[in-house]
C-alpha positions as CSV (number, residue, x, y, z in Angstrom):
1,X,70.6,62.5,150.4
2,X,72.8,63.2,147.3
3,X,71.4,62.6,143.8
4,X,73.2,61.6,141.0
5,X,73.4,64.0,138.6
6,X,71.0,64.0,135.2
7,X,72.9,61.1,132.5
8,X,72.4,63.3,129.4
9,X,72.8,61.7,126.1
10,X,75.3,63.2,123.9
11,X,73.5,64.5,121.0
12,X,75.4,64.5,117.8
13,X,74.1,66.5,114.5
14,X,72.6,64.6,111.2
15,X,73.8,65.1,108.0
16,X,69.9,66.6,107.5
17,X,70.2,69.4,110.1
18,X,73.2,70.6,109.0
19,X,73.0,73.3,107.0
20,X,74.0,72.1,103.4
21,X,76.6,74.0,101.1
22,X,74.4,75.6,98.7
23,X,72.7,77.0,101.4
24,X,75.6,78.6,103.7
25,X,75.4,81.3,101.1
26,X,71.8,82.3,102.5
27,X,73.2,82.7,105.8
28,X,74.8,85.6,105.2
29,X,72.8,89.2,103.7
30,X,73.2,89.3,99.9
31,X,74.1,93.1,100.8
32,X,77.2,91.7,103.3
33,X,78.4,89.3,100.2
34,X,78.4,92.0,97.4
35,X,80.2,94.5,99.6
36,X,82.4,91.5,100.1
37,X,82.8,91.4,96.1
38,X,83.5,94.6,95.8
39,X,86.3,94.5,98.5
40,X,88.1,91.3,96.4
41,X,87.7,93.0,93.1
42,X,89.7,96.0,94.5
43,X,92.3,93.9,96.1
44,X,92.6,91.9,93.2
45,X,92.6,95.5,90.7
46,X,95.3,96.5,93.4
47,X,97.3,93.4,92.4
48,X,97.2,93.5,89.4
49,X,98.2,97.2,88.9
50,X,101.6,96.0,91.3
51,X,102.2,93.1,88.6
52,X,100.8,90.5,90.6
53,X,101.0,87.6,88.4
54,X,98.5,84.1,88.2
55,X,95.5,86.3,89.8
56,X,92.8,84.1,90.9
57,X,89.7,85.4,93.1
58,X,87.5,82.6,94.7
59,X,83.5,82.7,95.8
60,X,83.5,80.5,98.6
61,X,79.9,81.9,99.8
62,X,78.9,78.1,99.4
63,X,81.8,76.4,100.5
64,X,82.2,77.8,104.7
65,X,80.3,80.8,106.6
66,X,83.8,82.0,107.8
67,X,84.9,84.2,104.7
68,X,83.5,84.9,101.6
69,X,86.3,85.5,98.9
70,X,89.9,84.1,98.5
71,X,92.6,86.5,96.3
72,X,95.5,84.7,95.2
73,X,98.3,86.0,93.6
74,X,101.8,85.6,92.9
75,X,104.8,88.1,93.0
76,X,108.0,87.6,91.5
77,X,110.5,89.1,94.6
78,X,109.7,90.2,98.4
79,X,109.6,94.0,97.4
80,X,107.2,93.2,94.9
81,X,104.7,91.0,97.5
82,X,105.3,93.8,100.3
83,X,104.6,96.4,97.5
84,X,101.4,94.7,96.3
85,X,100.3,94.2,100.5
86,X,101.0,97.5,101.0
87,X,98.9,99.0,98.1
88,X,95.8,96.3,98.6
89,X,95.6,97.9,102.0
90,X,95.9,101.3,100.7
91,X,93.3,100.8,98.4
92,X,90.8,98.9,100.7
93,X,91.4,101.4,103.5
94,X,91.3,104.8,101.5
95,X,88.8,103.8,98.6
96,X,86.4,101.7,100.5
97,X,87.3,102.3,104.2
98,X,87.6,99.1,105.3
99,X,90.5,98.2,107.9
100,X,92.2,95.3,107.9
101,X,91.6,92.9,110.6
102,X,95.1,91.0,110.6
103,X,98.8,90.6,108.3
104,X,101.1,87.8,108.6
105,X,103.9,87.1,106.5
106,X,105.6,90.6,105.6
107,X,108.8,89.4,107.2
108,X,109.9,86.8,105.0
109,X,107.8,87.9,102.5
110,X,107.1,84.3,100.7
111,X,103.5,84.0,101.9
112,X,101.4,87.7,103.1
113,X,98.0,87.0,104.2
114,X,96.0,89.8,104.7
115,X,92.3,89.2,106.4
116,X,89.8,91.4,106.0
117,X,87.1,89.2,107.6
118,X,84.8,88.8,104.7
119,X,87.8,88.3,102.0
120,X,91.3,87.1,102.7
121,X,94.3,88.1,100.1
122,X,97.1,85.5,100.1
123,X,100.3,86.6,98.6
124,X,102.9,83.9,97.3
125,X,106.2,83.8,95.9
126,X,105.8,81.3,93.5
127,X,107.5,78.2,94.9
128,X,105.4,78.4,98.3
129,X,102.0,78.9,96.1
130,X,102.8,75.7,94.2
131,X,103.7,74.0,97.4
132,X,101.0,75.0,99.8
133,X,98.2,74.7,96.6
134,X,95.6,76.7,98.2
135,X,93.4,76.4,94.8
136,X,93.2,72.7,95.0
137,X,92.5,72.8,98.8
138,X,89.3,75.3,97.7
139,X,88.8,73.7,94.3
140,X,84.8,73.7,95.1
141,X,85.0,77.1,95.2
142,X,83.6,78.7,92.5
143,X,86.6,81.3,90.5
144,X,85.4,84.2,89.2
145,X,86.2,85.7,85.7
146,X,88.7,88.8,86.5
147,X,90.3,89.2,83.0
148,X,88.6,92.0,82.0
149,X,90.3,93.9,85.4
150,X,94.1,92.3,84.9
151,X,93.7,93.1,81.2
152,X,92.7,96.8,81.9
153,X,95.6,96.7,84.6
154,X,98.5,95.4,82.9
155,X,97.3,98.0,79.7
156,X,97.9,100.8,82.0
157,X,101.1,99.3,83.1
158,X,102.0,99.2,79.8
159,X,101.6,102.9,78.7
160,X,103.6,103.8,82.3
161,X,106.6,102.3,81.1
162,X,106.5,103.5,77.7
């Protein structure tokens, strides 16, 4: 005699037993998240030091378990986005030995992301960062003071070209 196979009841999450946002952040070793930190400050240092312009750098520890910092930035030509992907992964590789996991965008040049697991680097010319708005799509995240490191950056810029 052939039975019927078990009718199991398609069990769909709560609201409750999801894990909420302010919590996401505990999923993840505080250890893991400031390593992640230091990796974005670099990139972002490295940015700035190419003349990356409109530097942002997102915390998005509460926002998705997937990454943990977003660096935005804008470059005013190709060369000058290739140059300032080229010299974050120089930086991230050499000074902290980290290895980037994946590149798009070098070919055109408008858009480079580089992913690093923890912290993606997006790279814009400025018409396809206005268009594509990536800091209203992750307004919730929370954007951390950097002035202090694109000050210092654009200083030593300064003296270079004196």
């Amino acid at each position: 005699m052939i039975q019927e196979p078990e009718k199991h009841e398609r069990v769909t999450p709560s609201a409750s037993s999801l894990p909420h946002a302010e919590s996401l952040g505990s999923l993840v070793p505080p250890e893991q998240i400031e390593h992640s930190r230091v990796m974005a400050l670099a990139a972002v240092k490295a940015a700035a030091e190419n003349r990356g312009q409109d530097i942002i750098l997102l915390d998005l520890t509460s926002q998705t378990a997937l990454f943990d910092f977003f660096v935005l930035a804008t470059g005013s030509s190709r060369r000058q986005l290739s140059a300032m992907g080229f010299e974050i992964d120089r930086v991230l590789k050499h000074e902290l030995n980290e290895r980037r996991l994946s590149a798009a965008g070098y070919d055109e040049s408008r858009w480079i992301v580089l992913d690093y697991g923890s912290v993606v680097v997006h790279l814009f010319d400025e018409e396809t960062r206005e268009f594509y708005d990536l800091e209203s799509l992750w307004a919730d995240g929370r954007q951390i003071d950097i002035s202090s490191i694109v000050a210092e950056a654009s200083a030593r810029m300064s003296k270079l070209a004196d």
